[in-house]
N, C-alpha and C positions, 0 to 999 in steps of 0.2 A: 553376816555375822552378828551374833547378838550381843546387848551390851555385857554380860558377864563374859562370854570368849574373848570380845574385845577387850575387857580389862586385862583378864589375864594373857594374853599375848602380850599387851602393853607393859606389863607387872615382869613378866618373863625376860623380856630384853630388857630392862634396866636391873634384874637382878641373878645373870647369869654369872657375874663374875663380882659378885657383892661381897664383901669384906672386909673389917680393917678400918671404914671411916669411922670418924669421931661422932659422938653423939652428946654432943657440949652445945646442943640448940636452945632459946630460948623463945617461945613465943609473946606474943604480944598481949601486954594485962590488962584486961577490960571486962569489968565481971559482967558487963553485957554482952556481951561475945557470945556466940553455942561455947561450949565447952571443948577445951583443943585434947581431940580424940589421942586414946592410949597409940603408944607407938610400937615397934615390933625390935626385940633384940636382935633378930635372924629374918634372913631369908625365910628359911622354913617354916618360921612360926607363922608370916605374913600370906605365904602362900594356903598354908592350912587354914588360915581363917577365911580366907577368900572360898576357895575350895568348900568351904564346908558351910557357905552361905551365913555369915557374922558380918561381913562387910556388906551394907546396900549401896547399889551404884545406883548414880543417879540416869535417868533415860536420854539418849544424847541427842533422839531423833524423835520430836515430838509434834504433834498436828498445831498449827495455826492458830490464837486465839482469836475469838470473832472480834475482839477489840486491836486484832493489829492486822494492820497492812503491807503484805508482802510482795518487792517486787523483785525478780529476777533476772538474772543473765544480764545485766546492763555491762555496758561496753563503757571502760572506763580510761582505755588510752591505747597504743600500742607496745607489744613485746618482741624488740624484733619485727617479723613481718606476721604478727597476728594478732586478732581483740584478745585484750585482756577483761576479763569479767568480774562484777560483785554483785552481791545479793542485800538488798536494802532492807529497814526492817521500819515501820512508824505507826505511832499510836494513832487512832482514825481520828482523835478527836481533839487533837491536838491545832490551840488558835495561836499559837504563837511561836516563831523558830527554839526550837531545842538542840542542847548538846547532841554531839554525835560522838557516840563508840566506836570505831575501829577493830574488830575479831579478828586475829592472824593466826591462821592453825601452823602445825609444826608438822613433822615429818621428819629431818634431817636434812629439809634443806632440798631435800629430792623426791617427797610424796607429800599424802592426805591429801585434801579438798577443803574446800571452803566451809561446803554442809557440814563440817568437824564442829564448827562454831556455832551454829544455828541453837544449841541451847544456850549459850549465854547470848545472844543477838533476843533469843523470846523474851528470857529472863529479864534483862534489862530494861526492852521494847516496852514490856509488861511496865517498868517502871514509871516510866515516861522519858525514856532518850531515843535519840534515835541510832539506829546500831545497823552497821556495816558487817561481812565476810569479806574477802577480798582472795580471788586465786593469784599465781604469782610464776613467772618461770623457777623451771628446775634447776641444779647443777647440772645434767646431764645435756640439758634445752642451752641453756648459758649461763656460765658461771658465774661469781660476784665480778659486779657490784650488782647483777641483772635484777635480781632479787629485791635487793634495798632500792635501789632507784624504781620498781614495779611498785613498790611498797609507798615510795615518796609520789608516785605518780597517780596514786587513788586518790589521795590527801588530797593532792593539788585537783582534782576532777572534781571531789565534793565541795571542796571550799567554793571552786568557781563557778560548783552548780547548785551555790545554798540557797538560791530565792527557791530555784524548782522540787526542792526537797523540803523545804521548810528547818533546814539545821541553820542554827549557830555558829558562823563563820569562825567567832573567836573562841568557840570553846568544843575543840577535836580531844579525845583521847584514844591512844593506840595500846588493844590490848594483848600480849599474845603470849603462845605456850610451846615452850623448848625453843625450836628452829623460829618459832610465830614470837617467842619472848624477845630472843636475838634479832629480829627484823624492826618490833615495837624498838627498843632500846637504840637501835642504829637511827630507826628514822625521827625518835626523838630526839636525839643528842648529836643530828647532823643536820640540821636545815642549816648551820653556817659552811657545809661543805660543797662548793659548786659542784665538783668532780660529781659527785653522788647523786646527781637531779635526775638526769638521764635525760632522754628526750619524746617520751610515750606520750606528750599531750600538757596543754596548759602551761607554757612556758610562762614562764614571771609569777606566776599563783605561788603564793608561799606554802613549804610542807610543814611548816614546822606546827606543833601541837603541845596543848596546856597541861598532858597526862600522859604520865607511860605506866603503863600495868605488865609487869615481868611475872609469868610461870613459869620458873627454872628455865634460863633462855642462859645460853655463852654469852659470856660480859669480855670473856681476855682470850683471844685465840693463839695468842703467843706462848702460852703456859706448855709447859712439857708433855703435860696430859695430852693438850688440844691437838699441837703439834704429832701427835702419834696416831691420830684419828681418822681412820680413811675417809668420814665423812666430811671433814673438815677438810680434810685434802682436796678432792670431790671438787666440797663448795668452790674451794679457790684456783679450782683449773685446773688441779690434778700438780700443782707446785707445792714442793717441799717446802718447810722453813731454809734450808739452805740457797735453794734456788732463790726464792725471794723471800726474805722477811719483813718487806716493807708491806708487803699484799696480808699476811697474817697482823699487823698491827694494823693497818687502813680499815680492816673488816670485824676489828674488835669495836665494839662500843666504847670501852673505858677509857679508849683512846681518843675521842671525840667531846667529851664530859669537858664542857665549861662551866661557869658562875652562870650563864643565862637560865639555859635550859631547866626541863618541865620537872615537876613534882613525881616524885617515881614513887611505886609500890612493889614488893618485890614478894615474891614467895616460893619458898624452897625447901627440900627436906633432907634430910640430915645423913640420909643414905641413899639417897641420889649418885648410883654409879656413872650416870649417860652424862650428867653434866654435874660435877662434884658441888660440893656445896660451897665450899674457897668460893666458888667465882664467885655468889650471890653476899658474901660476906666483902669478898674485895670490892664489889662497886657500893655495899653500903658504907664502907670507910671512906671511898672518896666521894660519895654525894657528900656524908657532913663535911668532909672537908671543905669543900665547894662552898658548904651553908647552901645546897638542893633540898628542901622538905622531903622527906623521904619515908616511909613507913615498912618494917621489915619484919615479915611473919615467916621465924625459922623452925621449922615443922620437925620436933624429933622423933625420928623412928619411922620415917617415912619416905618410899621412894619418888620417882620418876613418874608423871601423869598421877602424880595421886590425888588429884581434884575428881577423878572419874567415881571415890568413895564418897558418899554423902556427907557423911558426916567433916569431911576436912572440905566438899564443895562448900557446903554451909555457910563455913565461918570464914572460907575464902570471901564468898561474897559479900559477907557483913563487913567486911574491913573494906570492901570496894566500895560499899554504898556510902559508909563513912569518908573514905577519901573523898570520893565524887562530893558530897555534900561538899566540902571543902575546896577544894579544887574545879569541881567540874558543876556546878550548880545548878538544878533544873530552877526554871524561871519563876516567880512568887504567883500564888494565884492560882 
């Protein structure tokens, strides 16, 4: 599939059932920014422009630069009774340990692949960090918490394998997108929860990490909406809220959110059907409350995966490179 079918498939399932949400976003002022792309009143307007070649996408699968080194299929713990795999990414010419990125792709929790991330893993690589994919069981393989403890158990695999990589033990950030936002946000906002370590490898390594980077990921699975979602059912074993609603609040993020925990970046858009925009609005109220630094680009007129349009990858990325500067620092020199 090429990336414009891909978009539009992607474009298509978050706005089959589009309507009605508010469009009261505001994005972030920084007149060094790309400029934050027109948005769309309608479904139809969005899809017509895609359609009719006005939107560039950016290429998702792109060849190797001679200046990075790529390794694959490394075995990074167990799932169950099988390797679990991630795909490394490091600058060749790098004398000194560097930050590590963490890329979680999305799905629902029940597809995509790792290679989903492999452009922001270049992009970054390119930068000078060093940048992760990580695959993950499914709902269907095993339910939550499988997921987030697969998730927590890469963490603890790179940290305890920073000399042989050359990363930066103390400065991990985990980036991910919808279902991949929702596993970043749990595994950032839970290294105090034991329950959720699992036992895939590296016992005692801490997961916890300096960065979480949310692309429209579930922050509250207890909401009405969420609650109504087969996918979200799915995730959590195929239990209702009635059956259990300790299992939908345990597998929310916002329900994990202390004063400790890492400096979040968040970005979402305004007509985002698959995961409403409330949720990214609700966890930017409670990081300030916490007093979490937190930076929040709310995209009006925009759905679901809409990083896959150039012009809103852009400016995604320029608010990352700015956090990272902040938060996640590549070394002087």
């Amino acid at each position: 599939m090429n990336n414009r079918n891909l978009f539009l498939t992607l474009l298509l399932m978050s706005l089959l059932t589009l309507g009605g949400m508010p469009n009261r976003g505001a994005a972030i002022e920084d007149p060094s920014a790309p400029p934050v792309p027109p948005g769309f009143a309608s479904a139809d307007d969005l899809m017509k422009a895609i359609t009719s070649g006005k939107i560039e996408l950016i290429s998702l699968f792109n060849d190797i630069p001679d200046s990075i080194s790529a390794e694959t299929n490394i075995v990074y713990g167990k799932g169950g009774d099988r390797d679990l795999q991630l795909d490394l990414y490091r600058p060749k010419k790098a004398d000194q340990p560097l930050p590590l990125i963490i890329f979680i792709h999305g799905g629902g929790w029940k597809g995509g692949q790792r290679t989903d991330m492999s452009y922001y893993c270049l992009r970054f690589a390119e930068k000078g960090y060093i940048t992760a994919t990580i695959s993950y069981r499914f709902s269907k393989e095993a339910p939550f918490p499988a997921a987030v403890q697969d998730t927590k158990c890469a963490i603890r695999f790179l940290r305890a394998n920073a000399a042989r990589f050359g990363i930066d033990p103390d400065k991990i950030a985990v980036s991910g997108n919808s279902a991949g936002g929702h596993l970043s946000l749990m595994a950032g906002y839970s290294s105090d929860v034991p329950g959720l370590e699992g036992d895939g490898g590296n016992a005692g390594v801490s997961s916890r990490v300096q960065v979480v980077v949310d692309f429209y990921g579930p922050v509250d699975l207890t909401t009405e909406f969420a609650r109504q979602q087969g996918v979200v059912k799915d995730f959590l074993g195929k239990k209702t809220w009635e059956e259990d609603p300790e299992i939908y609040k345990q597998a929310s993020p916002i329900t994990c959110l202390t004063q400790d925990d890492p400096p979040t970046l968040i970005f979402h858009g305004t007509i985002d059907n698959i995961v409403p925009v409330e949720q990214a609005d609700q966890l930017e109220k409670r990081l300030k409350e916490l007093g979490i630094p937190c930076l929040y680009e709310r995209i009006e007129g925009w759905p679901h995966t809409m990083d896959l349009a150039r012009s809103i990858n852009d400016r995604c990325c320029y608010f990352m490179d700015k956090f990272f500067v902040e938060h996640l620092p590549l070394p002087k020199g």
